[in-house]
N, C-alpha and C positions, 0 to 999 in steps of 0.2 A: 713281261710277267708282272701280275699284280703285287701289291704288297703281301696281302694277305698268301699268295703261292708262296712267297720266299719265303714267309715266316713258318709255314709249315713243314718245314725241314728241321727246325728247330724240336730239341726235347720240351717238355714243362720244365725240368731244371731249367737247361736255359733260357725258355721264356724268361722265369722267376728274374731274370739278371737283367731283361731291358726294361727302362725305366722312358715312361713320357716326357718330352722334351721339346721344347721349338729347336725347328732347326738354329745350328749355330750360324750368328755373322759372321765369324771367325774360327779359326782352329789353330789353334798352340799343338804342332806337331811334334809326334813322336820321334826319337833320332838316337840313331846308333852311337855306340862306344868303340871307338878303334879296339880289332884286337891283334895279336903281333902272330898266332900262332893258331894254326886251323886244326877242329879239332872234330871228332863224331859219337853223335848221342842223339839215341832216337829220340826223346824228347823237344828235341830243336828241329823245325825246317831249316832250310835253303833256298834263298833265293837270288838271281844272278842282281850282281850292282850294277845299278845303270846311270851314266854319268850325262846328267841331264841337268835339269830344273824342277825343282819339288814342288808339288803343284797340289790342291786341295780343290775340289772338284765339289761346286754347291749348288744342287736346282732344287726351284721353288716354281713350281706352276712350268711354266715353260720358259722363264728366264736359268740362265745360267751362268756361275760367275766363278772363275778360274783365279786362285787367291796364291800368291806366293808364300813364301814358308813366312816371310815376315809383314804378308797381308798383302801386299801388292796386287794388284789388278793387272792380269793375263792376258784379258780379253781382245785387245786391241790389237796385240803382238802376235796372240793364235787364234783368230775368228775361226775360221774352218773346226777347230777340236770342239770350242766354245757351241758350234751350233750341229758338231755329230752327237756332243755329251747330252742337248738337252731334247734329242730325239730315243735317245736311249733305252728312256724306259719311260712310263705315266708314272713312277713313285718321286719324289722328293727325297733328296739324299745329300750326306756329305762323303765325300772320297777321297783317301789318300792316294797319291798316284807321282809319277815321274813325267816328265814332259822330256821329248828324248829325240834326237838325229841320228841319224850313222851312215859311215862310212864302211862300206862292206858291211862286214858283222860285225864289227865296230860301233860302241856309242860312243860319242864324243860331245862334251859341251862345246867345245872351240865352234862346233859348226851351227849351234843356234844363236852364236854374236854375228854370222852374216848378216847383210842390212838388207831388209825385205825378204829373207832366207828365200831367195830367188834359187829353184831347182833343190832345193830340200826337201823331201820328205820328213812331217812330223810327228811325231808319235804320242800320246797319252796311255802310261803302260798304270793299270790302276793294282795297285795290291791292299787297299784295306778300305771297308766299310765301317763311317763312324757313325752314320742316324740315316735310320731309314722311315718314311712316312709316321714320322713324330716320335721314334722311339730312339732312342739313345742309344748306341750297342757297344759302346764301349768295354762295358763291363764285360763283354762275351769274352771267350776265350779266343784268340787267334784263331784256331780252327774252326770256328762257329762264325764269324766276323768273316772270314775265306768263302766257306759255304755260303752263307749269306749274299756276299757279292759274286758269285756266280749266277745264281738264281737271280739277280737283280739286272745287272747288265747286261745287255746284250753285244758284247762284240762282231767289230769288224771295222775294215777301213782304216781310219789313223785311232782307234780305241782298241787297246787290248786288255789282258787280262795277264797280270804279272802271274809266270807259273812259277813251286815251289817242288822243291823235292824232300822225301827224307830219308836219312841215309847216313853212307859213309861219306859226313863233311870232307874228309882229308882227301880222299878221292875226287870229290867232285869241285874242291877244291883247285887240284892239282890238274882236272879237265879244263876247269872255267882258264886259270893262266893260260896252258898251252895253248885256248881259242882267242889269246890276244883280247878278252875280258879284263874288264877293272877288277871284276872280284866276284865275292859273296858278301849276302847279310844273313847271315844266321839268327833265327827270330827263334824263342821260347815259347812252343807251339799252344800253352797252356794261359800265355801272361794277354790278360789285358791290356786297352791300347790307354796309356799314360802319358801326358803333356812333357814336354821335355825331354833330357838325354836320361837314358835308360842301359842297365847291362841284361835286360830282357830282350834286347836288337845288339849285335853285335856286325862292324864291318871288317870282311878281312880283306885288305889288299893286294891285288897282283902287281902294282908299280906302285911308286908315294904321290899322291897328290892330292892338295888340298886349298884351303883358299890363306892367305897370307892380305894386313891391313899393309895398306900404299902408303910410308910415311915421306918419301921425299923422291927425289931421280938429278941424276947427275946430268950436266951438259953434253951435248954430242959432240961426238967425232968422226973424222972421215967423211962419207957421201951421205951417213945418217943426217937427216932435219930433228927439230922439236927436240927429242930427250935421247938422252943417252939407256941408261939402264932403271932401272924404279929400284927404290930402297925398300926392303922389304920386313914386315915384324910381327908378332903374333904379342896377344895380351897373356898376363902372368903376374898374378897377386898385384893386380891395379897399375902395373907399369905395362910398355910399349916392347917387348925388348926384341934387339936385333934378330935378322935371321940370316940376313946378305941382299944381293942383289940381283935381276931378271934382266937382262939383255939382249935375248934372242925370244924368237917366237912372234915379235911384231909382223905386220904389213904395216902399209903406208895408210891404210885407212883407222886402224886400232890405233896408230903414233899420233893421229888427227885428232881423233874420238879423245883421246886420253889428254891431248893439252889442253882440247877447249875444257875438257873437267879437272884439270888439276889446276892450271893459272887460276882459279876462284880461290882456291881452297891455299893457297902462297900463304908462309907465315914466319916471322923471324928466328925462330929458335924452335930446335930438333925436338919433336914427339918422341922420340927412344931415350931409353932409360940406357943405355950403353952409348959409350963414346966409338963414335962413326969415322976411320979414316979414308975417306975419299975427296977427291978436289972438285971442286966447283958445284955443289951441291945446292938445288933449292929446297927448302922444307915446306911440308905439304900439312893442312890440319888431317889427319887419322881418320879418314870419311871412306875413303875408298878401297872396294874387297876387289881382290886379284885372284882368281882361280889358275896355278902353277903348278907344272908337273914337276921333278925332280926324280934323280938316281936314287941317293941317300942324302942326310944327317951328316955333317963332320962331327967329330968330337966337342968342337967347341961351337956347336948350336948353330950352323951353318949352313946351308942348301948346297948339293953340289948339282950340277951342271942343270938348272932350273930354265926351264921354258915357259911363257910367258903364253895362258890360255885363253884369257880373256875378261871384262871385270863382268861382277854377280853384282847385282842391283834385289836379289832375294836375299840375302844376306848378309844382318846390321855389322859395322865394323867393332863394335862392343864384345860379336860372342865369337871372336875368332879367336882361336887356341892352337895350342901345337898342340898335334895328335898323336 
């Protein structure tokens, strides 16, 4: 569909709201605010979380170019998405979207660190339109920005089109857990799309999991090679501070992957701001992001029984927080 179709969905209020614009090189994404407790108002959609790779979707002409949340270049990891995206449509566009594997109906990140995702199916689930053929849309309202990227996209294949619902959040809340889902993101149906973290996206989780900076790993034991466990920490008022440690969840190829990139990064004295008791400890400089599952929290700011997903290379070690 041409530009000009999809923009005729649109009111004149909303025209009045896009603004001319070159396409972006770049895009400072939008991002959810953990929330603890699910809740329903019809002013909010719904939409499921999907635990992938955030991925920002930009054609120009018939080039296309898959940008990670912190600019990284996709294209060579997901050719196949990279060359269904810029058949999609004749407009020029920028797209927010998730890059996504699963197992059953399961999404899982753990499965897009296979090496050559040999027998993966993968996915590009798009949920938000940011500039369409020179115009800016940011300013539209979520529901307008939806519309828009329907009329614009054409799905099928490994492109979809993230659906939403709206409703009783708590309910569909309490659907998405029982189907073994990560979650919801409860998005503010009215809020335009804004750079940064926002409480107009909210994410509520079905398990804890998030990403944690690699500050150090303990020596192996037993029949384990290379490292023992990774020492784990999130940032907090300019320090490193502890969170525990990741021991399980390796194969032998992730234990591989992980020494040749952590031996560079060896350094004489601990990156954490809290004193570390464990023996035989190397320190690592604070570069590397670890995507870990976990139960709960202890009391005393702790992981308890943490699995070990795999590292995020879209994700600077600077903006990792506890959630």
């Amino acid at each position: 569909m041409s530009a000009a179709d999809a923009f005729a969905v649109l009111s004149d209020t909303e025209r009045a709201r896009l603004r001319p614009a070159a396409l972006p090189e770049r895009v400072e994404v939008m991002k959810a605010v953990l929330s603890r407790e699910p809740f329903s108002d019809p002013a909010w959609i719904f939409e499921r979380k999907l635990d992938g790779i955030r991925c920002v979707a930009i054609r120009d002409g018939r080039q296309l170019r898959l940008l990670s949340r912190n600019h990284l270049s996709l294209n060579t990891r997901f050719p196949v998405l990279a060359e269904v995206l810029s058949r999609s449509t004749d407009a020029d566009f920028a797209i927010d979207g998730e890059i996504v594997a699963f197992k059953g109906t399961r999404s899982g990140f753990e499965l897009l660190q296979q090496r050559g995702l040999r027998g993966v199916a993968v996915y590009f689930y798009a949920f938000d339109l940011l500039h369409l053929s020179g115009q800016d849309t940011t300013a539209l309202e979520l529901r307008s920005r939806k519309r828009l990227l329907r009329r614009t996209l054409t799905a099928g294949g490994p492109v979809r089109l993230s659906t939403h619902r709206t409703g009783d959040g708590e309910a569909l809340f309490a659907d998405a857990c029982r189907r073994g889902w990560e979650g919801l993101v409860a998005k503010r149906a009215q809020a335009p799309y804004t750079p940064g973290r926002s409480r107009d996206w909210l994410k509520l989780k079905c398990s804890a999991e998030q990403e944690f900076v690699i500050g150090g790993y303990t020596a192996p034991r037993g029949s384990r090679a290379a490292l023992g466990a990774l020492l784990l920490g999130h940032n907090q008022h300019g320090e490193l501070r502890y969170a525990g440690k990741v021991g399980s969840g390796f194969t032998d190829a992730s234990l591989r992957d992980l020494v040749l990139q952590l031996h560079p990064l060896r350094q004489q004295r601990s990156p954490f701001a809290d004193e570390i008791r464990e023996r035989s400890i190397t320190w690592v400089a604070p570069r590397l992001v670890a995507q870990v599952r976990f139960s709960e929290w202890t009391r005393d700011g702790r992981l308890r029984h943490p699995v070990f997903l795999g590292l995020r290379d879209d994700k600077a070690a600077e903006e990792v927080v506890r959630e």
